[in-house]
N, C-alpha and C positions, 0 to 999 in steps of 0.2 A: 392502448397496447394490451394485446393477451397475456393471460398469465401464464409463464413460460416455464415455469417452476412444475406445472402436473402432468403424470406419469402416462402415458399413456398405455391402453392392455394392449398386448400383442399376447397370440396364442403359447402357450411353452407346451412344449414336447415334455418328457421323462427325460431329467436332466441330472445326471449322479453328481455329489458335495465335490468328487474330484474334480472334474469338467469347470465345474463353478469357479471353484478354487483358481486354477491353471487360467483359466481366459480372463478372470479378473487381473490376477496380481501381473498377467502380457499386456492389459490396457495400460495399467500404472505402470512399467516396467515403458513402452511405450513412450507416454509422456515423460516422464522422464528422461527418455534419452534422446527426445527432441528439445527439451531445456538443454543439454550436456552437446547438443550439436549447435544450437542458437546460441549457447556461450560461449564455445570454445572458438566461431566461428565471427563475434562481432565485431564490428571496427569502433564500437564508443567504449568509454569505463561505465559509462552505465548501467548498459548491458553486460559487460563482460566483467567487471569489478561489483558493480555493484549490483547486480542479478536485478535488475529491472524490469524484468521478463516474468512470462508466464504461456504456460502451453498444455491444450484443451481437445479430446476428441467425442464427437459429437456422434449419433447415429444417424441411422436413414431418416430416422422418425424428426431430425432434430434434436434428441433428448443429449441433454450432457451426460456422458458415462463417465467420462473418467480425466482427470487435470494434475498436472503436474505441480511438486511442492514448493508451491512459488506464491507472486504477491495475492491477495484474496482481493484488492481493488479493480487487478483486471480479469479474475476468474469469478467471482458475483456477476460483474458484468458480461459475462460470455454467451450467456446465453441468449441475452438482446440483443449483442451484439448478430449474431444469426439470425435471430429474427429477425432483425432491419434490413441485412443482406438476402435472404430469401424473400422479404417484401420488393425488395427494389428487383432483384433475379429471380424469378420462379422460379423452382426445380428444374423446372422444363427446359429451363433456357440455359441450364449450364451444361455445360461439356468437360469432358478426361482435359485435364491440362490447364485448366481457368483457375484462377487466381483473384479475389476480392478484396479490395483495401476499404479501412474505415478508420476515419478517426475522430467523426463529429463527436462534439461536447454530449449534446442529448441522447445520441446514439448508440455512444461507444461507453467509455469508462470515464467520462465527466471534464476529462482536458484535451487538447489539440495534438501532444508530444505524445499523447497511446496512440501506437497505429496497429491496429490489427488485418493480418493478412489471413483469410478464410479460402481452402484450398478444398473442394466436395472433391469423393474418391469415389472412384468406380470400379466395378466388374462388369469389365465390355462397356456397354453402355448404358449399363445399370447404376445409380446413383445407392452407395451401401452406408454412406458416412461424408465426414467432415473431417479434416484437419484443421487445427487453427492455432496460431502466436500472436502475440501480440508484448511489441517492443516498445519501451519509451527511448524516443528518438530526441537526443539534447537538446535540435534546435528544429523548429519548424517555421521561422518566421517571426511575426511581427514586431509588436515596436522595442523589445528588447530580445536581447541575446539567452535563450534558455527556454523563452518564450510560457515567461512563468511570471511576470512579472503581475504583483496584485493593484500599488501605488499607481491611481494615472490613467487605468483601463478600464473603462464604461459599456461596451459594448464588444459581444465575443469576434467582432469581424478588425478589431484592432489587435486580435493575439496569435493570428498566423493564417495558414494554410488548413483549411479547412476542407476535407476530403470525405461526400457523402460516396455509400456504397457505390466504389466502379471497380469496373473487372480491368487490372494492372497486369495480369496472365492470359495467354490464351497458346495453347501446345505448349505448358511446361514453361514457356521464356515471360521474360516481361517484356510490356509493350514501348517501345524504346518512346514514343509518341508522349504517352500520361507519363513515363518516369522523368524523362527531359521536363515537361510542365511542372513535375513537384520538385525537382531537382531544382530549379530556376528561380524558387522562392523560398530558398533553404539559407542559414550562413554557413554550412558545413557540408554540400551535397556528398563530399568522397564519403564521409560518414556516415550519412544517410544512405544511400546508397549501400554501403558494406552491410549495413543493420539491416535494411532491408533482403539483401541476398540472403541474409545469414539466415532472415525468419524464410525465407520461400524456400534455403536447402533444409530447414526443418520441417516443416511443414510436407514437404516431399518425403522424404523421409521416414515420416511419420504414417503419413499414405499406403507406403509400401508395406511399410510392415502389418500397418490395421489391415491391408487387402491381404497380405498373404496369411495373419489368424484366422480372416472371415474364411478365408478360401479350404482353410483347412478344417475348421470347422461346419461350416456348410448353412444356409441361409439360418435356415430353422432352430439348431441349435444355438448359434452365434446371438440370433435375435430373443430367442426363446430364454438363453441365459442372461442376458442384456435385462432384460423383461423379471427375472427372479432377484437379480442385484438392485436395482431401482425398487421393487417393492418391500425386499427386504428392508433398505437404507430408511423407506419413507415410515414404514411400520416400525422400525429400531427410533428415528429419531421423536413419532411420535409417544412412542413409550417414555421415550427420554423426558418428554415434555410433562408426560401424565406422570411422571414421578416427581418433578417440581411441584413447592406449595402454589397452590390456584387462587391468582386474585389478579389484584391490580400492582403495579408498581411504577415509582415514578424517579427522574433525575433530573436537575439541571446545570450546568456548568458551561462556560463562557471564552470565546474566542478573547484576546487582547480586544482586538480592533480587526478593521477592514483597511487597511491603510493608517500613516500619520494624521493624528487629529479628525477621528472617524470615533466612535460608538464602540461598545464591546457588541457582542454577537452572540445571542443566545443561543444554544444548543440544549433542546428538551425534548426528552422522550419520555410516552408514558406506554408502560407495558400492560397488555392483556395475557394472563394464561389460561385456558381452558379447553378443558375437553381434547386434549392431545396436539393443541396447536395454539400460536404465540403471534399476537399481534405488537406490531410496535408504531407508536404512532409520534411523528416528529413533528405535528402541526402548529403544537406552542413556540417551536424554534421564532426565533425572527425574521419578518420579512427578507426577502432577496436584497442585495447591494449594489451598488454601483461601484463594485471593485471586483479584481477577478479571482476571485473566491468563494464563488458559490458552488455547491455541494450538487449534482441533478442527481434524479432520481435515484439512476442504474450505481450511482456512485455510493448515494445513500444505502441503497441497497447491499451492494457486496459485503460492506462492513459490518451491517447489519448479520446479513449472513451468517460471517465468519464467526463475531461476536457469541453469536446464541449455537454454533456448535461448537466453539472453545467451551461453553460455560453449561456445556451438556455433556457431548460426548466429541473430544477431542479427536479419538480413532478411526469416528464412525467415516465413511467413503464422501467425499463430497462429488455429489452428481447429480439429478434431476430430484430424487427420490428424499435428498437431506435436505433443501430446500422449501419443497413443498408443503409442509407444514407453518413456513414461516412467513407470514403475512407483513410486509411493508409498508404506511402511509405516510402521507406529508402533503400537505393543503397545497394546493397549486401558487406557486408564487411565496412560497416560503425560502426560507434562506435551505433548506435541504431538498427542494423538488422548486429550482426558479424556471423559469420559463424563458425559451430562447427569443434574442439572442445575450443574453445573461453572460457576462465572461466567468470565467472560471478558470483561467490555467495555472491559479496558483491552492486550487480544491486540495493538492494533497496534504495541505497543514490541515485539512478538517479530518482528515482520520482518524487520526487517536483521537479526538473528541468524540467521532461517532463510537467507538469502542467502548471509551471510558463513559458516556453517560449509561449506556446498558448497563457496563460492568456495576456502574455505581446503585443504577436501579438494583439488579438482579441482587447484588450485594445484601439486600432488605430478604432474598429467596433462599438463597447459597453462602453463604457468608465464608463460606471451608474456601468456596475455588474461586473466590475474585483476587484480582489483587490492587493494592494503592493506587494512586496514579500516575501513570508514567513520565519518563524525564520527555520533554518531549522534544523530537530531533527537529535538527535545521537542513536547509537543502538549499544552499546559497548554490547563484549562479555569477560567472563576473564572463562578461565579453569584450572584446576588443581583439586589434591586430599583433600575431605574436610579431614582433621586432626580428624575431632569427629566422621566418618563413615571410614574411610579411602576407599570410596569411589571416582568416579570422582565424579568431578561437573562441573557445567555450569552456571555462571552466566548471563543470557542474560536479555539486558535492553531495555527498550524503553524512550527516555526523550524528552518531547512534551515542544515545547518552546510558540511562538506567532503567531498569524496570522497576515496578512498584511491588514492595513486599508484599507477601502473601501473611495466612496466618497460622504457617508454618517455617519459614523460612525467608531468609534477605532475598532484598531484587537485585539481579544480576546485574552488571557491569557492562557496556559497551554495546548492548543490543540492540538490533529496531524493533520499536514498539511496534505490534500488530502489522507491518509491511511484510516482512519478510526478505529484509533487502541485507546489506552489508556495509560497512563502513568502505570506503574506496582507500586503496593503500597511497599512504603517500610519496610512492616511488613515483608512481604513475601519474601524478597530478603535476609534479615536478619536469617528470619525461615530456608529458604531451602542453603545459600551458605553461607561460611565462610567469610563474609564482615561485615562492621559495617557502616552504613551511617551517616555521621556527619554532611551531609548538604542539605535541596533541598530546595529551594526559587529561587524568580523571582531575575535578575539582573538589580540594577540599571541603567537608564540611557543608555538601550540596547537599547530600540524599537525607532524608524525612529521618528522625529517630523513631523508634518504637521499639516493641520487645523483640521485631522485624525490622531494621533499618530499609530504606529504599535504596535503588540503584544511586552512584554519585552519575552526577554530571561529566559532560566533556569539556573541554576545552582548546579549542584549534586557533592557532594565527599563522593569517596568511597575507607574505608580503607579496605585493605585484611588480612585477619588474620592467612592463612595457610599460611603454609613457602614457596611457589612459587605459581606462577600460571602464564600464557601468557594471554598479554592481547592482543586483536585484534580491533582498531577500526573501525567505519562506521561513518564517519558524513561530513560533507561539509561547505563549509562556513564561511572557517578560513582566506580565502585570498579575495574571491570577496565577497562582502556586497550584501544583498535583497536589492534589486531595492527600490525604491521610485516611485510616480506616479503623476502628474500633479503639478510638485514643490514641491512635499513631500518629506524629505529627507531618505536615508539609513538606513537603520538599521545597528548595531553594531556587527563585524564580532565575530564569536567565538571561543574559542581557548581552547584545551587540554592541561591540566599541570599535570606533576608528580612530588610529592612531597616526595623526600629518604631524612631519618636523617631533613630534615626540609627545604634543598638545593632544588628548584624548577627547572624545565626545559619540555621548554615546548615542544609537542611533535605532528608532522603531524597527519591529519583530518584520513589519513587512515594506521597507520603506527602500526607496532606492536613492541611489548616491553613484555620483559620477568619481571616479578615483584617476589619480594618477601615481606617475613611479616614482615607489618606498612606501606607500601607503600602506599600513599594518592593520587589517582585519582582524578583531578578538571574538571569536565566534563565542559564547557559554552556552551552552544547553542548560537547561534547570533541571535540579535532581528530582528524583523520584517520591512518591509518599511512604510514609511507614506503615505499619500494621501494628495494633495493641500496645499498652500501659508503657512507657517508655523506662516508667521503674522494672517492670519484671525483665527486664534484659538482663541477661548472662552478662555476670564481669570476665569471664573468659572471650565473650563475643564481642565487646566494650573494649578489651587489650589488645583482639587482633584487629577491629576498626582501627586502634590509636598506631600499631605495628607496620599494618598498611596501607598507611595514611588515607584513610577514609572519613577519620573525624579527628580533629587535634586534641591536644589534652586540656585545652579551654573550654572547648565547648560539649566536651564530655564530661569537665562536671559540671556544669552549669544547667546540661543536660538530664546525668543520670546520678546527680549529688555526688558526693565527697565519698559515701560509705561506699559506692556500688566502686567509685573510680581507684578507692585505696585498696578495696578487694580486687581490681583487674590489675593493678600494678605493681601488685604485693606491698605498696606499701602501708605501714602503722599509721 
């Protein structure tokens, strides 16, 4: 595969700061309100709760300009994701109206549930750009419902419907022919089907407005500006780079498992900086699995990405130009670049790993802008038929625990680490699947102490009310605890419990289990890392941890002794 990441010169005119200005902040203004038409318009919580989405426009050239502020797992990927589609479609062979679905593992964004639809725009019949989204659709097939399951799956053609570059449009509609075929291997097709609309009126949408900026702007300028934004972004983030200390750096840090009674799972990077550009190399990680959680490339990639311009320059544009400096490897047949047909649909628990070993490397570079490590979230799936539709259903969750202190300040509450996603409300889980939530709050005495506590943990239980259902988990973090940073300590590992007849037992980070009705799911997330000496903590910051229950008054002194805990509680 080409390197898709470099800029390509195109001639520029005399182009004034204003011009620049205005056509940039219409691309990002753009995307954006193709995310705000794909949301407001989806049929899953996924999508539409839990912002599972992401949306991308491309130039004539191919080059990424400009991406809406959504997940980084399927906007890293975006730009291969066009390149696979223009390998399978030449330029030549697309037409005003065409429409490209993708959702291969190697291809796409590394699981089966990314579907990206790829829509090229015209003037006349002139090829001037791309639109493109890309939704995670709940269900796509195979042998479980969520089609996420990791426990059990050995090979990627037992995890669903797998869809190399075909053209699903042709005159603006879709092809009633290929949508019937994917529909037919779906548990949820009205669903599918909605999400799918919802990305083809974005995507349109999207088209129009990019053609009526180009139009108003005129080839030259339009391209010519395109062309100053990308070499600025590539020169700003090589600066970026050149102003990091230059060497080497290294991380390593460990999945639970691949399944029940499977092996931890290395995740190791070692970093290169030099001469204005950052190599990262994941070849030490561990072999690929026979479970469906291996990492490909383009997946390894995105986080990658995202990671080294959090830990640069956060503001800077992500588009062809920010990328380009950043070199990605991993030995063919590692647990981060496996080789198909590798399953992988349960890849997205490796992302905050892919995050946090950078962060932890770079942490050795920057030590000001990393932070702990995070709580890290669960994305439990449960299927079965609702009882009051005799429909399927799909329960799919998102549950955002803590972030990891920095070393300035506590890690926040309730966030997704590095996705960019959101907790799903629980009106809505309640409304569309037969569960009943009887619990979500923060866990005490979860997050890491330091002179920075960590984010707490969550905690969700969810009863199911239909007479079965299989449940499939995703989450990490039941065995190895989030780092700590400069004496900060750990965060509080997390753990899954079923609770039948009222008998508890608790159950692996990725293990599946068949339920039936009353069965009480205790979801935990583990808390976050700390940052610095757990003595120099503020007893005023010590009082409002104890005030709002963050940390009890046991294990704040036990924590931060007796003197610090009688000075936060005024007492002698």
């Amino acid at each position: 595969m080409s390197d898709v990441s470099t800029v390509t010169s195109v001639t520029k005119p005399n182009i004034d700061a204003v011009t620049i200005s205005v056509l940039w902040s219409s691309l990002v203004a753009i995307t954006e309100e193709m995310g705000t038409a794909l949301r407001n318009s989806a049929y899953s919580a996924a999508v539409r709760e839990g912002d599972d989405f992401s949306t991308g426009l491309f130039d004539r050239h191919g080059r990424l300009i400009a991406q809406g502020n959504f997940t980084p797992g399927h906007l890293g990927a975006m730009p291969y994701v066009l390149e696979n589609v223009e390998h399978y479609f030449p330029r030549k062979e697309m037409r005003p109206g065409d429409g490209f679905l993708l959702n291969d593992s190697q291809l796409g964004s590394g699981h089966f549930p990314d579907c990206f639809l790829v829509t090229p725009i015209f003037d006349g019949s002139v090829l001037i750009g791309y639109s493109v989204t890309i939704a995670h659709q709940v269900d796509v097939g195979g042998a479980a419902a969520g089609s996420q399951m990791v426990q059990g799956v050995s090979e990627a053609f037992q995890e669903g419907l797998r869809i190399l570059p075909t053209r699903v449009m042709a005159n603006y509609q879709f092809d009633d022919n290929v949508i019937r075929l994917i529909l037919g291997n779906v548990r949820m097709p009205e669903i599918m089907l909605g999400d799918l609309t919802a990305q083809k009126n974005a995507n349109l949408s999207g088209a129009q407005q990019f053609l009526d900026l180009y139009k108003r702007h005129g080839e030259e300028v339009f391209d010519g500006t395109v062309s100053i934004i990308l070499e600025r972004t590539e020169a700003d983030m090589r600066e970026r780079l050149l102003s990091l200390p230059q060497g080497s750096f290294s991380f390593d840090d460990y999945l639970d498992d691949a399944g029940p009674g499977t092996e931890p799972v290395c995740i190791a990077v070692d970093i290169e900086v030099r001469n204005g550009e950052i190599v990262l190399d994941f070849s030490r990680s561990s072999d690929q699995v026979d479970a469906a959680i291996n990492s490909y490339i383009n997946y390894t990639r995105a986080y990658s990405y995202f990671a080294i311009k959090v830990l640069t320059q956060a503001t800077l544009p992500q588009n062809a130009g920010a990328i380009s400096p950043i070199k990605i490897r991993s030995r063919e047949g590692s647990f981060m670049n496996p080789c198909f047909p590798a399953p992988s649909g349960g890849r997205a628990t490796v992302q905050v790993r892919i995050y946090e070993v950078i962060n932890g490397a770079l942490s050795k570079a920057v030590p000001n802008r990393v932070l702990a490590g995070f709580s890290h979230w669960s994305n439990p799936n449960i299927g079965g038929i609702d009882p009051n539709t005799g429909s399927p259903f799909v329960y799919y969750d998102l549950i955002m625990g803590g972030y990891g202190a920095m070393s300035c300040k506590d890690g926040a509450e309730a966030m997704a680490p590095v996705m960019n996603c959101a907790n799903i409300p629980i009106e809505m889980h309640e409304l569309t699947c037969p569960v009943r939530i009887l619990r979500f709050g923060f866990i005490t005495d979860s997050g890491g102490a330091g002179q920075y506590r960590g984010g707490c943990g969550i905690q969700k239980d969810v009863e199911l009310l239909a007479d079965k259902g299989k449940l499939t988990l995703l989450s990490d973090r039941h065995v190895f605890a989030p780092y700590g940073l400069e004496g900060g300590m750990p965060g509080g590992i997390g753990k899954t419990t079923l609770l039948r007849n009222g008998k508890p037992r608790e159950l692996g980070s990725k293990e599946v289990m068949d339920l039936r009705r009353g069965d009480i799911v205790c979801f935990n997330t583990s808390g976050a890392g700390g940052h610095g000496d757990p003595s120099l903590r503020s007893p005023a910051l010590i009082a409002q941890d104890i005030e709002e229950g963050y940390f009890s008054m046991e294990l704040s002194e036990s924590t931060y002794g007796k003197e610090s805990l009688s000075l936060a509680t005024n007492k002698d």
